[in-house]
SETORSE-410939 format. One record per residue: residue number from 1; x, y, z of N, C-alpha, C, CB in turn; residue in one letter. Coordinates in pm, 1 decimal. Glycine has a CB too. Layout:
# SETORSE-410939
(NUM,(X,Y,Z),(X,Y,Z),(X,Y,Z),(X,Y,Z),'A')
...
This chain:
# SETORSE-410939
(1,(1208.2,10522.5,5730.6),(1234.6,10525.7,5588.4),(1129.9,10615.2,5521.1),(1233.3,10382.1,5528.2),'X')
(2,(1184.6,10727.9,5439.5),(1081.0,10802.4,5381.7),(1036.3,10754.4,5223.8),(1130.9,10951.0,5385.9),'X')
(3,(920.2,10791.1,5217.6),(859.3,10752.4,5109.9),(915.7,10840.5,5032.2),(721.4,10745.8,5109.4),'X')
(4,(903.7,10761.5,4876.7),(914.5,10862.5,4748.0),(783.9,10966.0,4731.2),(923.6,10764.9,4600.5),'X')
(5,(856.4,11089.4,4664.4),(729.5,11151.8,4630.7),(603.4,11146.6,4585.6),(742.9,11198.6,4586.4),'X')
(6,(634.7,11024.1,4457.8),(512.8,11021.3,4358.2),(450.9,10944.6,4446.7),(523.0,10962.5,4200.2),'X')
(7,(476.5,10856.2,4549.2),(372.9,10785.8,4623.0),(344.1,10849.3,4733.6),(402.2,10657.1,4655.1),'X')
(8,(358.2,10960.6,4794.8),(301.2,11051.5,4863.8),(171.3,11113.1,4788.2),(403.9,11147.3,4895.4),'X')
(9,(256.6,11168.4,4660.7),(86.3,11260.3,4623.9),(12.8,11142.0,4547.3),(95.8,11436.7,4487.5),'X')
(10,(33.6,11040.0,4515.3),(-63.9,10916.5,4475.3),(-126.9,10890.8,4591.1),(4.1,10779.9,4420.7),'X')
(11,(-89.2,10884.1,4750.5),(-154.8,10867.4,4817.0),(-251.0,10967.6,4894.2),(-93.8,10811.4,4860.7),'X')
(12,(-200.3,11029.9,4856.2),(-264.5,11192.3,4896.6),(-413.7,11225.3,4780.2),(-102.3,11345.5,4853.7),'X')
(13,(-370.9,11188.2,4632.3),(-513.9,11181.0,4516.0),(-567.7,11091.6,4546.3),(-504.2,11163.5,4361.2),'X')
(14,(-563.5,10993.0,4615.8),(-645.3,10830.6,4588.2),(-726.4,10832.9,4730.0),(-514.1,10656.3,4573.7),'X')
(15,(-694.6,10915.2,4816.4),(-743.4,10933.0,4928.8),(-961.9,10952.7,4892.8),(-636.4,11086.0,4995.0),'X')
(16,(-1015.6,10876.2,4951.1),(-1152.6,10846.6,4924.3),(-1254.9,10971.5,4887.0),(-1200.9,10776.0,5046.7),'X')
(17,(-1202.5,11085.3,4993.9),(-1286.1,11247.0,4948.2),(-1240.6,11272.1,4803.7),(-1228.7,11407.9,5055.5),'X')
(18,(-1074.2,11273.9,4829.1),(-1027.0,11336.7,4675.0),(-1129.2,11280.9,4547.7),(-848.2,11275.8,4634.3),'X')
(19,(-1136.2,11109.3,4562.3),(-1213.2,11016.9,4454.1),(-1355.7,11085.0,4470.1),(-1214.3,10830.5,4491.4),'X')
(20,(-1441.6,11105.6,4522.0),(-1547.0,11138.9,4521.2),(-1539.4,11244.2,4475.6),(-1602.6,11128.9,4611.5),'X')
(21,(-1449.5,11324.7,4486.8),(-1485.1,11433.1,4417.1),(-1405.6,11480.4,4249.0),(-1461.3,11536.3,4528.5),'X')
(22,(-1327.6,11383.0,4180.9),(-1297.6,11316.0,4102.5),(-1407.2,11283.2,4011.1),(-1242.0,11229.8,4156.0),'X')
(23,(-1460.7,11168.8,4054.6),(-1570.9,11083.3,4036.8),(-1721.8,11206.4,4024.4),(-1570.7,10960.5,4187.6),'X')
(24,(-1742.0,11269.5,4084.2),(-1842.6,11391.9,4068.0),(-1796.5,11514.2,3929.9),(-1837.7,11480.5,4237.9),'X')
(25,(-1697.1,11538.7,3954.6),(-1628.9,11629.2,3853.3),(-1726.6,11580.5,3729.8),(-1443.4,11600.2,3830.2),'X')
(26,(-1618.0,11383.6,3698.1),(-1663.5,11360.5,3571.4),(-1833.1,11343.0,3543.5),(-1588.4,11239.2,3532.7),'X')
(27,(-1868.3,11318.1,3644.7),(-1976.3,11305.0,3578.3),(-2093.7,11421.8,3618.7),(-2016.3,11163.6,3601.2),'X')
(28,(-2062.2,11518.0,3645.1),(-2109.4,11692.2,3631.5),(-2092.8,11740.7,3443.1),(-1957.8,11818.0,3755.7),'X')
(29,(-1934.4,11700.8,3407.4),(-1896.0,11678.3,3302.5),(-1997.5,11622.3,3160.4),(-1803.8,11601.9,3345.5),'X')
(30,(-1983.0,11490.5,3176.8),(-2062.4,11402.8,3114.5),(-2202.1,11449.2,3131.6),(-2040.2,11269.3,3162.8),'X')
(31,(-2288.1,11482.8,3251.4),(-2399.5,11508.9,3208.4),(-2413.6,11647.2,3134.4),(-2478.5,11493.6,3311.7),'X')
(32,(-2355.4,11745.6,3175.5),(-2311.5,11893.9,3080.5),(-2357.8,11868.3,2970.7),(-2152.6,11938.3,3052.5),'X')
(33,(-2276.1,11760.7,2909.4),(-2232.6,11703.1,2740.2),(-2335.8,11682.6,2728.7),(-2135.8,11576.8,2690.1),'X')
(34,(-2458.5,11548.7,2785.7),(-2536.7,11517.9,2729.2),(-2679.0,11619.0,2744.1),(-2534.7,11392.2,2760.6),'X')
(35,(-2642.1,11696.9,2827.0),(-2804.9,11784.9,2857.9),(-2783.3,11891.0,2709.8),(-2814.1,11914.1,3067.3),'X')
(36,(-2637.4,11928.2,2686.3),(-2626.6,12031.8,2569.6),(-2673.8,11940.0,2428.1),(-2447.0,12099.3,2557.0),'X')
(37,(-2629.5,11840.6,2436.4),(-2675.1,11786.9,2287.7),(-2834.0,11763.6,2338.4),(-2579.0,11617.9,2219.3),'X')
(38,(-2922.3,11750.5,2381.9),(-3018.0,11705.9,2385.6),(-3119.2,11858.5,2359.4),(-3021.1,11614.8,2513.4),'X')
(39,(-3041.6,11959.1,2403.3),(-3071.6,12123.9,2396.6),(-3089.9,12083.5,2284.2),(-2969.2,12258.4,2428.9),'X')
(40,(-2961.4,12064.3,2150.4),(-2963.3,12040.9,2055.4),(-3040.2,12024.4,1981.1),(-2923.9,11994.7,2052.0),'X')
(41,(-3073.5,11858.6,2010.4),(-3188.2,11812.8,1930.7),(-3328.0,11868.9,1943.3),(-3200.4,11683.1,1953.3),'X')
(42,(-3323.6,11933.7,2080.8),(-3454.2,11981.5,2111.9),(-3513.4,12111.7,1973.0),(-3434.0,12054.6,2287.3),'X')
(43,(-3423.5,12195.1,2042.9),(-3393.8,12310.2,1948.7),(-3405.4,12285.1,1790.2),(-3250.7,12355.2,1977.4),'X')
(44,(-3331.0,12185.9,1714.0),(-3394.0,12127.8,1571.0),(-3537.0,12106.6,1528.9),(-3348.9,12002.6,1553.1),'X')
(45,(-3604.0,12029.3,1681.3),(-3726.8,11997.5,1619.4),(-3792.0,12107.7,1632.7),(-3798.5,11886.9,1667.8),'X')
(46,(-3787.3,12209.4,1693.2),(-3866.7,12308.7,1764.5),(-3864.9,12398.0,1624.5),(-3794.7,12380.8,1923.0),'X')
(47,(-3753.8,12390.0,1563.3),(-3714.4,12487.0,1443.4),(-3818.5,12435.0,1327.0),(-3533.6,12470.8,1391.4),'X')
(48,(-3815.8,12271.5,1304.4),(-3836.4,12206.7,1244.5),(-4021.4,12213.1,1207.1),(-3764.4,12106.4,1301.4),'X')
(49,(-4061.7,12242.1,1378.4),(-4224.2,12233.9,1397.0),(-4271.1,12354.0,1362.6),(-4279.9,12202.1,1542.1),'X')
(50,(-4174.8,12438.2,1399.1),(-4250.8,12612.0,1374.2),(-4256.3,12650.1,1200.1),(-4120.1,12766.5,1465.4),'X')
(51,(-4156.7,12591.6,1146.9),(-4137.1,12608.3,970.7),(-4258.0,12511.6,934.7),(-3957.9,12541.7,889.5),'X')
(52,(-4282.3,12382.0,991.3),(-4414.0,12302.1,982.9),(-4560.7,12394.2,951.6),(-4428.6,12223.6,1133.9),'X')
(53,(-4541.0,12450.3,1083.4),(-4672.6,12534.5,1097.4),(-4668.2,12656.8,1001.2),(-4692.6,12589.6,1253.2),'X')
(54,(-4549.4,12669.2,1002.7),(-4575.2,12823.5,924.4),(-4597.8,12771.3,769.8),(-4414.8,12952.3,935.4),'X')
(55,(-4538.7,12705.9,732.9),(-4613.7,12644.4,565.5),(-4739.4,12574.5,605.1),(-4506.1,12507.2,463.6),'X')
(56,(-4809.1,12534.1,683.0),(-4954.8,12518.9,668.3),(-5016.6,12675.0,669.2),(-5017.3,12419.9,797.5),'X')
(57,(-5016.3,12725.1,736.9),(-5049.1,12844.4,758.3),(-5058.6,12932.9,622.9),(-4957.2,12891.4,854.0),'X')
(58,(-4940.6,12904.8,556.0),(-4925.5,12992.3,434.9),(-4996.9,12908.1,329.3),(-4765.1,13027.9,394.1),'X')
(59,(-5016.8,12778.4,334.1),(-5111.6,12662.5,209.0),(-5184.4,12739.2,285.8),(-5130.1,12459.6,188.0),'X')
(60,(-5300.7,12773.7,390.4),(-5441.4,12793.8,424.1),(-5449.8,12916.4,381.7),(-5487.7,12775.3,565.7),'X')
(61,(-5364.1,13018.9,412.0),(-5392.7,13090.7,355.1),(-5397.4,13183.1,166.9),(-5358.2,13111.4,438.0),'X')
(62,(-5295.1,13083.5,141.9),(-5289.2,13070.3,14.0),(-5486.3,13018.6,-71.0),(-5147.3,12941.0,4.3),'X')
(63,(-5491.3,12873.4,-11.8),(-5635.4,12855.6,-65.4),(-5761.5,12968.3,4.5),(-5676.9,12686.4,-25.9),'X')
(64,(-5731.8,13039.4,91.4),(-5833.1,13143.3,129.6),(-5786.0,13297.5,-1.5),(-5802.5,13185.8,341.9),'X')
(65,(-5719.2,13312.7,3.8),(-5712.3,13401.9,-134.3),(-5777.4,13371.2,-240.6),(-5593.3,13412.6,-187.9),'X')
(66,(-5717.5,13203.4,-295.5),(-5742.6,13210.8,-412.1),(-5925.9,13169.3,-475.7),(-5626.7,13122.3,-457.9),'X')
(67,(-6003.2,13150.1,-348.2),(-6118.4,13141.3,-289.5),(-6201.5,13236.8,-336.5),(-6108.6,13144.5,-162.3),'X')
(68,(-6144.8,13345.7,-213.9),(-6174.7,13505.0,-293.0),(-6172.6,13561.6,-367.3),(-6149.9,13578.8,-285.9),'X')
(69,(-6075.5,13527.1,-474.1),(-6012.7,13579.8,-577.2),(-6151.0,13512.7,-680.0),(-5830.4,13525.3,-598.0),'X')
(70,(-6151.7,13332.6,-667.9),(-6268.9,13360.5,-768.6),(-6440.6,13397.8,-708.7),(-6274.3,13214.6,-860.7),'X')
(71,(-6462.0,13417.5,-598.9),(-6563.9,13498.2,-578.4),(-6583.4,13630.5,-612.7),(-6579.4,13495.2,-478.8),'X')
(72,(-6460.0,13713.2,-647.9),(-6470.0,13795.5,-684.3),(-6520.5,13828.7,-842.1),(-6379.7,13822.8,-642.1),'X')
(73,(-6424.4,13745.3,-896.3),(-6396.6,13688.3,-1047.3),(-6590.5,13693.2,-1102.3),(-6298.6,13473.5,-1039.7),'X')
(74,(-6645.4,13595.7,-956.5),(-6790.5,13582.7,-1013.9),(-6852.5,13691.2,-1043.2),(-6877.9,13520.6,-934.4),'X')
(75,(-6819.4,13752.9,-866.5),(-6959.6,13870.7,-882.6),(-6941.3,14003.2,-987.9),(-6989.2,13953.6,-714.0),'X')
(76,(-6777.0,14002.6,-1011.1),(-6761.8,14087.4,-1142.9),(-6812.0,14044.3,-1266.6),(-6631.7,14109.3,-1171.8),'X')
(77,(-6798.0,13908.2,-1294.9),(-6870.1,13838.6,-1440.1),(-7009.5,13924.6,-1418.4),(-6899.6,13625.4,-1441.8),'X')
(78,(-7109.8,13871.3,-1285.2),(-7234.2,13875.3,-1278.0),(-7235.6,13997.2,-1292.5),(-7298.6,13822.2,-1177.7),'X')
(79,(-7198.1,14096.6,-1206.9),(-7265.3,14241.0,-1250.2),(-7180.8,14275.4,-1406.2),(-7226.5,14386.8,-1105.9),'X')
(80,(-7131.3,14255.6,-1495.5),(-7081.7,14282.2,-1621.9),(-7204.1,14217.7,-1687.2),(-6929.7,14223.1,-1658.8),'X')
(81,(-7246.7,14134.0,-1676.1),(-7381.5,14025.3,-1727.2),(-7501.5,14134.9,-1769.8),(-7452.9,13901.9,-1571.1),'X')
(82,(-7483.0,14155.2,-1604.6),(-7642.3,14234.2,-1550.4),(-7599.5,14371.9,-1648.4),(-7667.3,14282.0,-1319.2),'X')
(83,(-7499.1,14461.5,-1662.6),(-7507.8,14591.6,-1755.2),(-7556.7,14523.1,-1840.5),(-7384.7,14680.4,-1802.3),'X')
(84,(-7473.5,14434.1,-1899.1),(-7463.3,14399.7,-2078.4),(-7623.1,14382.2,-2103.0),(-7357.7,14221.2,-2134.0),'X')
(85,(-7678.7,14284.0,-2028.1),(-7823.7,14253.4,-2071.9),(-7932.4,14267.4,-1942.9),(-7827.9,14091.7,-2135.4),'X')
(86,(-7962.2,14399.3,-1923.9),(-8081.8,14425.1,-1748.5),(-8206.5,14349.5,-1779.9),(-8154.8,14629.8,-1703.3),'X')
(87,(-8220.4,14315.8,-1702.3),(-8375.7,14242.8,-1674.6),(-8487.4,14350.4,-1688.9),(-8392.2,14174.2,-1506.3),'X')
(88,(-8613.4,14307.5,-1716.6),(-8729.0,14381.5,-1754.7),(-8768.7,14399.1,-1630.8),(-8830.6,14321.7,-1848.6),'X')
(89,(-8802.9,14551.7,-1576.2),(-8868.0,14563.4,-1485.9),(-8967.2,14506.2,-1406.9),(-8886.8,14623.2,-1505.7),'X')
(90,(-9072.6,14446.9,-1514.8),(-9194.6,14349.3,-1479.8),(-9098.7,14208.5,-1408.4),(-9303.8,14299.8,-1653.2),'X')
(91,(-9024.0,14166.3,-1447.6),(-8946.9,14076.7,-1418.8),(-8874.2,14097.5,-1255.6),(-8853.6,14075.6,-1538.0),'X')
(92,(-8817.1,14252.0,-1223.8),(-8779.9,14221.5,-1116.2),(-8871.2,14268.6,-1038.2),(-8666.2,14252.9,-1091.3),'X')
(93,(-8993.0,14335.7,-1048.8),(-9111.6,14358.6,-964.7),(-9162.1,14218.5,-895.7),(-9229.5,14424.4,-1057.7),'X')
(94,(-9170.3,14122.0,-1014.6),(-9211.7,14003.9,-996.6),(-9152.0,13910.6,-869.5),(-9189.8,13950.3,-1118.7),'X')
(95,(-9011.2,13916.9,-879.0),(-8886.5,13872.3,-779.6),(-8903.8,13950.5,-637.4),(-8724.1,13918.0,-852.4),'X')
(96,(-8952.0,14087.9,-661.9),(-8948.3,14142.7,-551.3),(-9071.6,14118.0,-462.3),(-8923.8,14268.5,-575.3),'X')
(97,(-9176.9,14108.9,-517.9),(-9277.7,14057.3,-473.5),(-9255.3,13943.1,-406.1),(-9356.3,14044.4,-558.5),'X')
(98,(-9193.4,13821.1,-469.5),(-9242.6,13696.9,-389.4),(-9119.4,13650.2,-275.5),(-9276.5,13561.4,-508.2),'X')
């Protein structure tokens, strides 16, 4: 008595290699999925840390300008000072001396 078809190739897929390799497929599959989302998330924070750093970077360097800016501010006051009103010679002989 011959078998029906569909239970030929049902028995022919269910056969233990076929399942193993079934069974491997999906989960070659499934890990695919989860290694790409995890790329994912990786990739966010990585985006996330470098924009981190780069706005500290730009606050540090922001307060190193504006640093300079009034050191500058000074030593221009001071020498505008020093035209407007020079010290008496005896005065910086005196300075230079000690």
């Amino acid at each position: 008595m011959d078998k029906p078809l569909w239970v030929r190739k049902l028995r022919r897929i269910s056969s233990p290699g076929h399942v193993v390799n079934y069974c491997f497929v999906a989960v070659l599959f499934f890990s695919t999925l989860l290694i790409w989302r995890e790329v994912m998330v990786l990739e966010g924070a990585y985006v996330t840390n470098q924009r981190n750093n780069l706005q500290n970077v730009a606050h540090e360097m922001d307060g190193l300008l504006q640093f300079n800016i009034n050191r500058m501010v000074f030593f221009r006051n001071g020498m505008q000072s020093a035209l407007e009103t020079p010290l008496d010679f005896a005065i910086l002989r005196k300075a230079e001396q000690e």
